[in-house]
N, C-alpha and C positions, 0 to 999 in steps of 0.2 A: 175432587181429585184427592186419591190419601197421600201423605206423607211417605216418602222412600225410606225403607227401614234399613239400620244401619247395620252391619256386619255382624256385630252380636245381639242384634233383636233378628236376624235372619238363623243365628247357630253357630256361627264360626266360633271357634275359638283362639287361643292364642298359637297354637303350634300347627294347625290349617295352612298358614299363608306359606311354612317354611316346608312344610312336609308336599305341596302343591307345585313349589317351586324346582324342589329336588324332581318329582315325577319329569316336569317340563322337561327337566335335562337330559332325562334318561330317556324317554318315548321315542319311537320311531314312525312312528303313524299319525298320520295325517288327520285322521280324524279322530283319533283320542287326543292328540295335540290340541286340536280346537277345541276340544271342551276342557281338556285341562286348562287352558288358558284362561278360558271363560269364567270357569266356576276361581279361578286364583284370581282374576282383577272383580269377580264380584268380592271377595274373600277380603279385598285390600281397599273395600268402602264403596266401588264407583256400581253408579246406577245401572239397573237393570237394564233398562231403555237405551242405555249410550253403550256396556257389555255387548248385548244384541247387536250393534250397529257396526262397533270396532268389527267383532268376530261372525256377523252375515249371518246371524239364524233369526229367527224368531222371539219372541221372550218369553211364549210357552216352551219352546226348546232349553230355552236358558233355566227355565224354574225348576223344570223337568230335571236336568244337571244335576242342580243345586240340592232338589229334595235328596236327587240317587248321592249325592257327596254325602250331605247330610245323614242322613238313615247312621251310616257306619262311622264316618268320618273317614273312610280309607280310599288312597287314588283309584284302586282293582275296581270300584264301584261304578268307573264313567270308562275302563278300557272297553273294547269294541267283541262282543259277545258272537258267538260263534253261532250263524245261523241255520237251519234247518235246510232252506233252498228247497226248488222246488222238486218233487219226487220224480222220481226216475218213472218214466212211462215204457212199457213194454221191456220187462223186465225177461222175458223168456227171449227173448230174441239175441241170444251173445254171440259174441265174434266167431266163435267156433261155429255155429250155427248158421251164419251169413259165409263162412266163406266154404262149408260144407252145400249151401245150395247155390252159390257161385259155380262152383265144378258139374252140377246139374244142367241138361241140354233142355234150355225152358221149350223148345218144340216136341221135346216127348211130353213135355207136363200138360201139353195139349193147349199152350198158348202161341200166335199165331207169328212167330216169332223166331230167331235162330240167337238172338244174342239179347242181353239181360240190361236193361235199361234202370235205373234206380226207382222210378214210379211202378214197372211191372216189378220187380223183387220188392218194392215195399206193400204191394197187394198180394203176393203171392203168399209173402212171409205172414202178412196177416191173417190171412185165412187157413193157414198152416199151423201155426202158434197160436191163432184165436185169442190175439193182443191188437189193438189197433196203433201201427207204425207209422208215422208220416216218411215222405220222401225227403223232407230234408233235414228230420233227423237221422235217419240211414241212412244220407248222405254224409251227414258228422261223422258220426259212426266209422264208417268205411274209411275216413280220412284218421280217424283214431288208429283204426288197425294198420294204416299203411297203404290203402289203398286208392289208385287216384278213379275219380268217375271221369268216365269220357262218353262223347256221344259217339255211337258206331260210325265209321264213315265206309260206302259203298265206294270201293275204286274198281276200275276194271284193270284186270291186269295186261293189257294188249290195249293199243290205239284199234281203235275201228275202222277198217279197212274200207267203208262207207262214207265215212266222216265229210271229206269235200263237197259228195254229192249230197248229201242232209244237211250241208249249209250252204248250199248253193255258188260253192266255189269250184274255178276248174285246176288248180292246181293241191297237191297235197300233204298242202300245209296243216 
């Protein structure tokens, strides 16, 4: 097992611990918090192994920190980087577009159908834009523009003058 190396056989310097501490105070986030804390009580001698433990990461997490502190010496180094995320799929399909074949009567477009269900408008639109759209991202979607999904519901609009006798009662309840 080697020896824990001390603050300035790691790189710290003397003005590390103060310029660490000032960052502490000013942060708002959560997890630049944590690692500014991290890389400041490594910074103030304590062992990697017990750093880790206080602050719940790992110790290649924590070396990781340490190297990114080091390189510059500057706090900017450990804040929280803006990431890419994942890309947008079915990029032709916009808002405009979805509520332009909303107003379309999907029984002219030759499906078997009077009213638009979000799985038939997510096949429809795929095969029309030639982008492949899931349903419950066009579900998202639709709630982004404003709009809610609902499932069709069939009422009739008059009671059935039958009704008793199709349940087998003699009064008409």
């Amino acid at each position: 097992m080697r020896k824990a190396q001390s603050q300035r056989e790691l790189g710290f310097n003397r003005y590390d611990q103060h310029r660490l501490k000032q960052a502490l105070n000013r942060v708002s986030d959560k997890r630049t918090f944590q690692r500014l804390q991290a890389v400041w009580l490594v910074a103030q001698g304590r062992a990697i192994t017990e750093v880790a433990q206080i602050v719940d990461v790992t110790r290649q997490a924590l070396y990781q920190w340490v190297k990114h502190y080091l390189a510059e010496h500057q706090v900017e180094s450990l804040y929280e980087r803006a990431r890419s995320g994942r890309p947008r799929v079915a990029k032709p399909v916009t808002a405009e577009r979805v509520l332009r074949e909303l107003q379309r009567n999907p029984l002219r477009l030759g499906y078997n159908t009077t009213v638009w269900t979000v799985a038939l408008l997510a096949t429809h639109l795929t095969k029309r834009y030639d982008c492949q759209i899931n349903p419950h991202t066009l579900r998202r979607r639709m709630q982004q523009i404003g709009l809610q999904c609902k499932r069709p519901r069939y009422v009739y609009s008059e009671k059935d003058p039958h009704r008793a006798q199709k349940k087998g009662q003699l009064s008409g309840n």
